[in-house]
N, C-alpha and C positions, 0 to 999 in steps of 0.2 A: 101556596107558593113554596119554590123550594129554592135556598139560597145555595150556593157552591162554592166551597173558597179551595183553590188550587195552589199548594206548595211546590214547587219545584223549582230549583236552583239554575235550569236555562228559560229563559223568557221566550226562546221560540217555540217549548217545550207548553209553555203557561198558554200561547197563543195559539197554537195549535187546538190543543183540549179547549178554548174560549169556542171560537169557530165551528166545533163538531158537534159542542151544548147546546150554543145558538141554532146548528144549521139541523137537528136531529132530533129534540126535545121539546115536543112542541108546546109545553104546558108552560103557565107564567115561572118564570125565574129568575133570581138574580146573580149572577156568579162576579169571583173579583177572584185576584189573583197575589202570591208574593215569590220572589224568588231569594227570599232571606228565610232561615226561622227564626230567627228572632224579630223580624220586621212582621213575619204572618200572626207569631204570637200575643202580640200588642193589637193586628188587625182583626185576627178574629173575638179580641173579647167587645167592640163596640158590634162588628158583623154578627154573629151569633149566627153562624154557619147551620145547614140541618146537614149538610155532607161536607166531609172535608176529602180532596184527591190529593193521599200525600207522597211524594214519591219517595223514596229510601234512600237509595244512597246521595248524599249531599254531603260537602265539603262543612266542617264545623262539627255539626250537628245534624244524625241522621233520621231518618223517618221516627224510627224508634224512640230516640232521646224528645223529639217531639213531644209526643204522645206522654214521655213522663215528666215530662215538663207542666203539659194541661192538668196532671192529675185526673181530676174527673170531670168530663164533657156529658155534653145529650145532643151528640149529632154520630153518624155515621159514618164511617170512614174507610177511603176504599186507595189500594194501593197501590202505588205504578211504579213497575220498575224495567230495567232493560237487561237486567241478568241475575245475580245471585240464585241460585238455586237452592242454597243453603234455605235462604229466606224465605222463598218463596213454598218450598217444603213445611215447614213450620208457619204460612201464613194457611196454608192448604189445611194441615190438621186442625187447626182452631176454627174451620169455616167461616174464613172472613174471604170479601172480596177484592182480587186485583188484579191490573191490568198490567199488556206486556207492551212495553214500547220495540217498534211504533203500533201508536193507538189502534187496534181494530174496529171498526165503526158500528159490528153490530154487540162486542162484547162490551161497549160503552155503553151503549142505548140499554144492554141486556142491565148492566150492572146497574144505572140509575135508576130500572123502571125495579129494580128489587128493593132500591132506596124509598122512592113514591110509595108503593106498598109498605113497605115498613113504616110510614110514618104514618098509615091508620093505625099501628098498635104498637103502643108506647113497649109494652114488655117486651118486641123485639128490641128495640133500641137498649134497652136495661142491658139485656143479654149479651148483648155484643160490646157490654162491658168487660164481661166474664171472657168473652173471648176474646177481648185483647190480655187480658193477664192470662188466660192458659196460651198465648202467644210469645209473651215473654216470658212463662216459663219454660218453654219450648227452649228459645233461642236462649236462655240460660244453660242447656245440655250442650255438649261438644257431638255428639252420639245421637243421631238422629232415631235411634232404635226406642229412643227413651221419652219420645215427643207423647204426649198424653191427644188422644182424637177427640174430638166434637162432634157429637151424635145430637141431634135435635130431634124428639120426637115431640107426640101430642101433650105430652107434662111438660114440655121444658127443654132446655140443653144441660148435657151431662159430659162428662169429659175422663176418658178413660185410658190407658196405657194399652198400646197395642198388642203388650206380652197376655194380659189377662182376655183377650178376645181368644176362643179356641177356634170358633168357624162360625161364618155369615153363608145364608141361606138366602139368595133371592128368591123374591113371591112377586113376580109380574114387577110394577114399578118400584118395588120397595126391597128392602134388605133388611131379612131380622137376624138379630147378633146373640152369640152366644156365648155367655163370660164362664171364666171358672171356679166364678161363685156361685152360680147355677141362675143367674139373670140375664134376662131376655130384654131385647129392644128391640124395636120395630123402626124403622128408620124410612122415611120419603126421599130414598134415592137410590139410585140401581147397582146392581153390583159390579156393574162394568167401572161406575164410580171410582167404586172401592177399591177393584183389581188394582187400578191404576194408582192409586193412592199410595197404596200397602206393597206393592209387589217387590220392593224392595228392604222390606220387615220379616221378611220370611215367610209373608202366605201364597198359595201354590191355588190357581183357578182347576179344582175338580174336575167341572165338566160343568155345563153353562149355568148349573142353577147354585154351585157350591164355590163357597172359598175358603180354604183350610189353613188354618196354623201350622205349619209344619213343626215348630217347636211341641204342639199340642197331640199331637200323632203318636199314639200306644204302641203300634204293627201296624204291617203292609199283609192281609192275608194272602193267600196264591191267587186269587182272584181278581188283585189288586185292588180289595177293597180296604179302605183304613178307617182304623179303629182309635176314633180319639178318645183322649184321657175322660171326656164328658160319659165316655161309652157308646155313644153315637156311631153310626158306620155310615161311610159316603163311599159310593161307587165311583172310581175314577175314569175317565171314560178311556177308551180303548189308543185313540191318539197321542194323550196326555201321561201314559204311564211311563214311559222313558223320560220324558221329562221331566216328573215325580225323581225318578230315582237317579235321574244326574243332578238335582235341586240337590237332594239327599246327601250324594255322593260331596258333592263342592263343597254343603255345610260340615260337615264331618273333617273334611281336610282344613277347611279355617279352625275348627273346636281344636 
């Protein structure tokens, strides 16, 4: 069984998400609900939650302060907010889950059935220890340039600064990265992912199988192939090369 405790400071907000649990998860479950944190805080140590849905921004005390409030938990925790982007950036690089208000009904179902799985393997739950503190040290930067990523591969999760990435390489559903320590990761997720992810870090979509650092970029030969500092050469595809070089251009005039 899987218990659900919902934080959120509007109660139509709490009852809404009741409703969608009940009416969409068919497996046994028990959900409750608080629109205080201080009132959820006292509720969840007799409930012993396995997911908590917390939403961020609230008067008081926010998602955030929550979380450092529990110290250390062993349930899951998934976030619901209705804007910050700031947040929600930095909830993205630590690879945690959360939702946008209002609710979407399959991106709910998506998230809880990744919570039911997770809860046959305890080391996930561990882990998303680790990524709530590379969370907030995230949201300790002013400079989103400086948010460390969450790569999960078959060892583990690892957590990386996106300067030290020089270029990601998709391989069918996967992404393997390339640091400029000379280490590799293999990653279970696509590069389209990623683009989206990063595109605003300074990496530039090659051509459909590359993603390049631009910071990381030695020359542009005539060919318009580029030569990162790894030594590496990616061909940039033929559509994409103007675009290359007005990225280039724009970075230049911020430096």
């Amino acid at each position: 069984m899987i218990k659900i405790f919902i934080l959120d400071d509007e109660e139509a907000a709490c009852n809404v998400l009741q409703v969608l649990i009940h009416k969409h998860i068919p497996m046994e479950k028990e959900v409750r609900y608080a629109t205080h944190p201080v009132q959820a805080l006292e509720e969840m140590k007799a409930f012993q939650p396995t997911l908590l849905m917390l939403d961020i921004e609230m008067p008081h005390m926010n998602g955030f302060d929550v979380l450092n409030h529990l110290g250390t938990w062993d349930f899951d925790v998934i976030f619901t907010t209705a804007y910050d982007q700031y947040a929600i950036k930095a909830i993205r690089f630590s690879a945690l889950d959360y939702l946008l208000k209002p609710i979407d009904i399959l991106d709910l179902t998506n998230a809880i059935h990744r919570h039911i799985v997770k809860q046959q393997f305890p080391q996930a739950r561990q882990s998303q220890q680790e990524q709530i503190q590379n969370l907030f040290g995230n949201l300790a930067h002013p400079d989103p340039s400086q948010f460390k990523l969450a790569l999960a591969t078959m060892e583990g999760l690892s957590f990386h600064p996106a300067a030290d990435i020089i270029r990601c390489e998709g391989i069918n559903n996967y992404s393997m990265f390339y640091f400029s320590d000379g280490k590799r990761l293999m990653v279970s997720r696509t590069l389209k992912d990623f683009e989206e992810l990063l595109s605003d870090q300074g990496f530039f979509r090659a051509h459909k199988s590359h993603l390049v650092n631009t910071a990381h970029i030695r020359m542009i030969e005539r060919d318009s192939t580029v030569v990162m500092t790894d030594g590496s050469s990616i061909t940039v595809s033929r559509r994409r090369k103007d675009d290359l070089k007005q990225m280039l251009l724009q970075q230049n005039r911020k430096g």
